[in-house]
N, C-alpha and C positions, 0 to 999 in steps of 0.2 A: 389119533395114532396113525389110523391110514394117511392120512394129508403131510401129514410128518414126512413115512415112508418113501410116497412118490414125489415129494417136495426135495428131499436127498436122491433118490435115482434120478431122478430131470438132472441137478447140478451135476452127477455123477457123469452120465452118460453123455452132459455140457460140455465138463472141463475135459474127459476121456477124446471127445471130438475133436476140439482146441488143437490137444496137442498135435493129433494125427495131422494134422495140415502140414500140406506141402510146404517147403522154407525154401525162401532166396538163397543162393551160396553169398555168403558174407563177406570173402575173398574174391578181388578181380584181379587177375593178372597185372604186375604192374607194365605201365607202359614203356617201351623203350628211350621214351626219352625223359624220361624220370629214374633211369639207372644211370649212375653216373661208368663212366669207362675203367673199363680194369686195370689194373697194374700189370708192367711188365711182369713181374716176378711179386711173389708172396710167399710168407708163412703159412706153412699148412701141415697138420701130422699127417701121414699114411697111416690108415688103418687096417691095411691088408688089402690084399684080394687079386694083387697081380701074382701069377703063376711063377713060382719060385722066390717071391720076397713074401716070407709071411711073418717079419717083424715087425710090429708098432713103431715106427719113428720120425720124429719131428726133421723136420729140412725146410726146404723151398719150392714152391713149384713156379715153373716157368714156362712162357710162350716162346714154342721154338716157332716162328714164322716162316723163317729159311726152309726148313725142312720139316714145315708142316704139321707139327707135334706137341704135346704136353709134356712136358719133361719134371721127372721129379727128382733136385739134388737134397743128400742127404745129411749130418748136421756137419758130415766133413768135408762139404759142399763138394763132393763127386758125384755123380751125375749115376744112378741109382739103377733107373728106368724111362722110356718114354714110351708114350701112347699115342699112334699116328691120330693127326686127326680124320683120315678116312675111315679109322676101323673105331671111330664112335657109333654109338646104335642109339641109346639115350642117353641125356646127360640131365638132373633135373639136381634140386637141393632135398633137404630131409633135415627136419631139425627134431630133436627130443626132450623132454623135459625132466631131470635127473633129481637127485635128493643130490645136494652137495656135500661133499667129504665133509666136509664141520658136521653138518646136520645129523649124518652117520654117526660119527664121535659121539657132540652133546646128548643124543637123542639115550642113550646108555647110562649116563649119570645119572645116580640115584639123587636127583631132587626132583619135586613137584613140580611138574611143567617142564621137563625138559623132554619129553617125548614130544613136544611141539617142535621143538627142533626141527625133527625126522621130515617137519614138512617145508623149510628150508631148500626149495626148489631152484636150480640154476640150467638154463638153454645153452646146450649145446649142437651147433650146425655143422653138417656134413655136405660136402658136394661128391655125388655119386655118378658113377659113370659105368656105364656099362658098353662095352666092347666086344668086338669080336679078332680074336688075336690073330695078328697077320704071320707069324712063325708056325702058330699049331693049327690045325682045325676045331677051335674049342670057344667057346665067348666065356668071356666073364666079368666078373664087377668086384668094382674098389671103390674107396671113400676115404676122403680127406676130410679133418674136422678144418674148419676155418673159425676165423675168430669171431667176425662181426656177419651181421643181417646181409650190412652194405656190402662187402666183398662177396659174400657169396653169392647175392644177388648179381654184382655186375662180372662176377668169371661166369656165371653159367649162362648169361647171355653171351659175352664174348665168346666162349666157347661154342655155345651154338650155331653163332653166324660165322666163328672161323671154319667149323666144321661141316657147315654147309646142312645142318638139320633145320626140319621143319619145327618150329612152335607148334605146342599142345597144352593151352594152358599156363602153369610156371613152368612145365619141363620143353625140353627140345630132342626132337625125334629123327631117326631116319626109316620114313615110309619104309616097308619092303617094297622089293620091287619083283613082281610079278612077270614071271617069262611066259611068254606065249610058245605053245609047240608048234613048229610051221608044217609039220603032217596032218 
C-alpha cells in the first residue's frame, strides 16, 4: 500500500515538473521577404475608434503616398477619414476566434447533437492601430477587420516601413522619444 502511495506522488510530482518547464514561442515573426506587397487599396470594415465616426462600416482603405496617410473611403466611396502616417504609434494585427452565426442558430435546435454546432468556430482578423491625433491632443485606436492572413499580414508591414516604425516582433512601433533637459 505504501509503495503504491509513493509510486503515484514520484509520477505526480513527475508529470506536475513537466509541465512547469519553460516553452519555446512557437511563432517567429515572419520574415519580410516572405510577405508578399500590399495592395494599393483593399476591403476593409471600420470598426470604430476614430474620434467622431463611431459607425461600423464596410468601404476601402487606401495608401495615400502623396500625402503621407491611410485613408478610409466609405461604401459610397467618399473618403471618410485619414490617418497621417506620422501620427501612428503602433500598428500590429489581432485575430479572434468567434462561434459563427450558423453555429449560434443550429446550436438552439432541439435535436441531439446540435449543441455541437455552438463549436463551429470561424477567424476573424483586425488590423489595429493606434495613434495620436494630429487635430486634438488625445491618441487613440481603431481596427479594421480584413479578410485574409495574407493582407493583413502584408498592410501591416507596408504600413510600418511607410510609417517609418520600428519592428517588435509582428507588430510595428514608434520608440518614444526621450527629451533631454539642457538645465
Amino acid at each position: 500500500m505504501k509503495l503504491s502511495l509513493i509510486t503515484f506522488l514520484i509520477f505526480a510530482v513527475s508529470s506536475i515538473s513537466a509541465v512547469a518547464q519553460p516553452r519555446q514561442m512557437d511563432k517567429a515573426p515572419t520574415p519580410a521577404a516572405e510577405i508578399k506587397p500590399a495592395p494599393p487599396s483593399f476591403n476593409a470594415k471600420y470598426e470604430g475608434g476614430v474620434f467622431g465616426y463611431s459607425d461600423k462600416e464596410s468601404g476601402t482603405l487606401k495608401f495615400d503616398d502623396t500625402n503621407e496617410r491611410l485613408v478610409f473611403f466609405g461604401e459610397d466611396q467618399k473618403e471618410k477619414f485619414g490617418i497621417p502616417y506620422d501620427a501612428l504609434l503602433i500598428v500590429y494585427s489581432d485575430e479572434k476566434s468567434v462561434t459563427s452565426t450558423t453555429g449560434n442558430v443550429v446550436k438552439y435546435i432541439p435535436l441531439p447533437g446540435a449543441g455541437l454546432a455552438g463549436l463551429i468556430k470561424e477567424k476573424r482578423r483586425y488590423l489595429v492601430l493606434q495613434y495620436d491625433d494630429p487635430d486634438v491632443d488625445a491618441k487613440g485606436t481603431t481596427s479594421f477587420k480584413l479578410d485574409t492572413k495574407e493582407l493583413l499580414d502584408s498592410v501591416v508591414h507596408a504600413l510600418g516601413a511607410k510609417a517609418k516604425l520600428k519592428q517588435r516582433g509582428e507588430a510595428y512601433i514608434r520608440p518614444k522619444v526621450v527629451k533631454t533637459d539642457p538645465n
